[in-house]
C-alpha positions as protocol buffer text, in pm:
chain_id: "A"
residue {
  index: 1
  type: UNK
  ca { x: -2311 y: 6418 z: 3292 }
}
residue {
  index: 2
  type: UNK
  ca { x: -2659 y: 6310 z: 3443 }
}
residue {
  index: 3
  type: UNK
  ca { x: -2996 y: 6194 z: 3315 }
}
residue {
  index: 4
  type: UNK
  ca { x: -3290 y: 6274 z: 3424 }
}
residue {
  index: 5
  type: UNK
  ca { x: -3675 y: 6326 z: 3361 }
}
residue {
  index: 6
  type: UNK
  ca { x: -3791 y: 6660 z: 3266 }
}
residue {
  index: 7
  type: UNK
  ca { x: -4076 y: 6618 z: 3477 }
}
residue {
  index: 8
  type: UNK
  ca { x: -3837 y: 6556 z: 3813 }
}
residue {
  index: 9
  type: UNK
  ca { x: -3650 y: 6807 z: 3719 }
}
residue {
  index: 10
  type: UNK
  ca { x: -3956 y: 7034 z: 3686 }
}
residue {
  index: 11
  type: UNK
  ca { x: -4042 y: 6897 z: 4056 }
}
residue {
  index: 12
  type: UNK
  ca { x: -3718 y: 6994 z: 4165 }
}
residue {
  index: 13
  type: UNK
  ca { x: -3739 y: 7339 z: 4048 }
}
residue {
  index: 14
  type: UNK
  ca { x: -4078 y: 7382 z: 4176 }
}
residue {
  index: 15
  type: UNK
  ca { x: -3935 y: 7288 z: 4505 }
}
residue {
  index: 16
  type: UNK
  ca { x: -3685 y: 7582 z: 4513 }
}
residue {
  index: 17
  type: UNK
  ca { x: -3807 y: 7876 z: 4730 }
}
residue {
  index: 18
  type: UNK
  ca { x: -3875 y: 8212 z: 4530 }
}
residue {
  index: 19
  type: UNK
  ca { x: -3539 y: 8400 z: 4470 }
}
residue {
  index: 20
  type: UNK
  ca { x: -3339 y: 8099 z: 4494 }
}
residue {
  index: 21
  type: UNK
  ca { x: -3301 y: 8114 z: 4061 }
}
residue {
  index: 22
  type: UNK
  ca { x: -3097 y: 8443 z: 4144 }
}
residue {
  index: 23
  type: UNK
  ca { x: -2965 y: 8298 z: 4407 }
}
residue {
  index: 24
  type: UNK
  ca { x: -2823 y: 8021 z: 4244 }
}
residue {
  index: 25
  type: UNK
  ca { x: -2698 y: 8288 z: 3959 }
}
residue {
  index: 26
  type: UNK
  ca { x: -2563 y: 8505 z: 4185 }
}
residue {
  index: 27
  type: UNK
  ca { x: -2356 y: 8190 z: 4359 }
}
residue {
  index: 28
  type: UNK
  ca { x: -2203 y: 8073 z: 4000 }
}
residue {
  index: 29
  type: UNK
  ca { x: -2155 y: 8471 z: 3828 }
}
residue {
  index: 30
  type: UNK
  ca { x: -2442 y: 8349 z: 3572 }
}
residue {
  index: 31
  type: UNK
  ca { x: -2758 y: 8514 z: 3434 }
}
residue {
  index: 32
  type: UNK
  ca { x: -3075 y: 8419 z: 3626 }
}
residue {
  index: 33
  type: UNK
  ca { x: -3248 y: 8344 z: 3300 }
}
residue {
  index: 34
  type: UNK
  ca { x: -2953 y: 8114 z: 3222 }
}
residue {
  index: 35
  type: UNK
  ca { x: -3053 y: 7921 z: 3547 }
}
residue {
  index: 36
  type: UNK
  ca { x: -3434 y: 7936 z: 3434 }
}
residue {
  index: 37
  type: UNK
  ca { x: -3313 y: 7777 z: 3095 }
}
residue {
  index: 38
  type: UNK
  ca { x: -3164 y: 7463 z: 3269 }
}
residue {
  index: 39
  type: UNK
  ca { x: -3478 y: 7387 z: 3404 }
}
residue {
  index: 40
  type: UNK
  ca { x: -3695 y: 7401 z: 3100 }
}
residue {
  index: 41
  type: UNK
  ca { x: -3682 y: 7745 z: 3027 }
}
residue {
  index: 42
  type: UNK
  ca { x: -3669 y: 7964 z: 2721 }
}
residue {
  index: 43
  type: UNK
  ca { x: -3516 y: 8298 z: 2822 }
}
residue {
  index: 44
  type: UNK
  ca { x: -3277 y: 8358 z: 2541 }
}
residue {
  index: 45
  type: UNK
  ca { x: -3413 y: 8681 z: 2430 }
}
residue {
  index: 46
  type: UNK
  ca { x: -3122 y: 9018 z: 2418 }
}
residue {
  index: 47
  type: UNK
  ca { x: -2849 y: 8747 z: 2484 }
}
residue {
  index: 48
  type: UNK
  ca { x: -2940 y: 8745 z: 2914 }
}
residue {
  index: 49
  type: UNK
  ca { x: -2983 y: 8360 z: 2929 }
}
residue {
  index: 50
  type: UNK
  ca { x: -2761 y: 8118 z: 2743 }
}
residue {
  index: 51
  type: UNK
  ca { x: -2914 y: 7765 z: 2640 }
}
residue {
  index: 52
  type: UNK
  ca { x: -2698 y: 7491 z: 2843 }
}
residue {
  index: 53
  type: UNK
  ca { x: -2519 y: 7138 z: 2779 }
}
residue {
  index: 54
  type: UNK
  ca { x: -2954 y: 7009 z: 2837 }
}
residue {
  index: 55
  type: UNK
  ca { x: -3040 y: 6751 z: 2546 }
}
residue {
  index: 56
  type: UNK
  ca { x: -3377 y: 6654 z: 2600 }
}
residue {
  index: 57
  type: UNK
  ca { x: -3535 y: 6307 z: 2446 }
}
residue {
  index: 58
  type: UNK
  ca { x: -3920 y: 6232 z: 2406 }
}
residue {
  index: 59
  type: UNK
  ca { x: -4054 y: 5958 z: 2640 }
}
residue {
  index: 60
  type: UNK
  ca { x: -4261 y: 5907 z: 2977 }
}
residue {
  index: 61
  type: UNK
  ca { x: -4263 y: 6144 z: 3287 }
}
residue {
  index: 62
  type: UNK
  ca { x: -4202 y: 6409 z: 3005 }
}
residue {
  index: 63
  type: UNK
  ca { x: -3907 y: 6201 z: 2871 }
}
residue {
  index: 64
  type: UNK
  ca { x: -3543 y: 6244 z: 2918 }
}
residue {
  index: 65
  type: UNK
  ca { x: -3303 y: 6489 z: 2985 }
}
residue {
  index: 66
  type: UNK
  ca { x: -2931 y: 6444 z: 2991 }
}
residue {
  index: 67
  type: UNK
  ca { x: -2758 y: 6753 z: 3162 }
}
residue {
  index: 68
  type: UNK
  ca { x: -2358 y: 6779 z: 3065 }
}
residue {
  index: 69
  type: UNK
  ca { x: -2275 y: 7028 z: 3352 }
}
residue {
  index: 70
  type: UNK
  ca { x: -2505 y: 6913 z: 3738 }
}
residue {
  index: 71
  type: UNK
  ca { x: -2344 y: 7222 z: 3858 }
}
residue {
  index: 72
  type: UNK
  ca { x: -2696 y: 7436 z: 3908 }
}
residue {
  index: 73
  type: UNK
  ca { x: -2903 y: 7105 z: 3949 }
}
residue {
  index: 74
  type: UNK
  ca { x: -2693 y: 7023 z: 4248 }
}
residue {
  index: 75
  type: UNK
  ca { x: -2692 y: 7403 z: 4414 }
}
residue {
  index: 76
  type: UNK
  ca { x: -3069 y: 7381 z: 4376 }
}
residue {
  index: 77
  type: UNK
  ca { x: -3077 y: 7051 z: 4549 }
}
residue {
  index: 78
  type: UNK
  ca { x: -2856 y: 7263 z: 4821 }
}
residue {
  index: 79
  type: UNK
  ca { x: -3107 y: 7522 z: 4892 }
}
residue {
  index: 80
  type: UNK
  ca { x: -3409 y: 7254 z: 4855 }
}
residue {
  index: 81
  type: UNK
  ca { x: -3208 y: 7044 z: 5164 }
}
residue {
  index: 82
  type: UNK
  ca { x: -3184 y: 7325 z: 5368 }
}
């Protein structure tokens, strides 16, 4: 378990080149909208993304977000060293 702000992790998904969500879903056997969810996302639509372990609480920098799994966070921070 981590905590974060949503606005860094925002920045860090902005930071991800294009492709790298299905990348990243691809690399795990997960939905690309499920990876789009667990940065903010709302994909949930005909069951393709799943909401994740993200509890989000009001504040500065777009307040706080406490991830239960880093799994995805840290692949994107991967692809974003590379």
């Amino acid at each position: 378990m981590t905590t974060i702000t949503f606005n860094e992790l925002r920045r860090i998904k902005d930071s991800l080149p294009t492709g790298s969500m299905q990348r990243i879903a691809d690399e795990l056997g997960i939905e690309a909208d499920t990876v789009r969810n667990y940065f903010g996302g709302t994909h949930y639509n005909a069951g393709e993304g799943k909401p994740l372990g993200m509890h989000i609480e009001p504040g500065p920098d777009g307040g706080i977000v406490v991830l239960d799994d880093i799994t995805i966070l840290e692949k994107a921070k991967a692809i974003i060293a590379q």
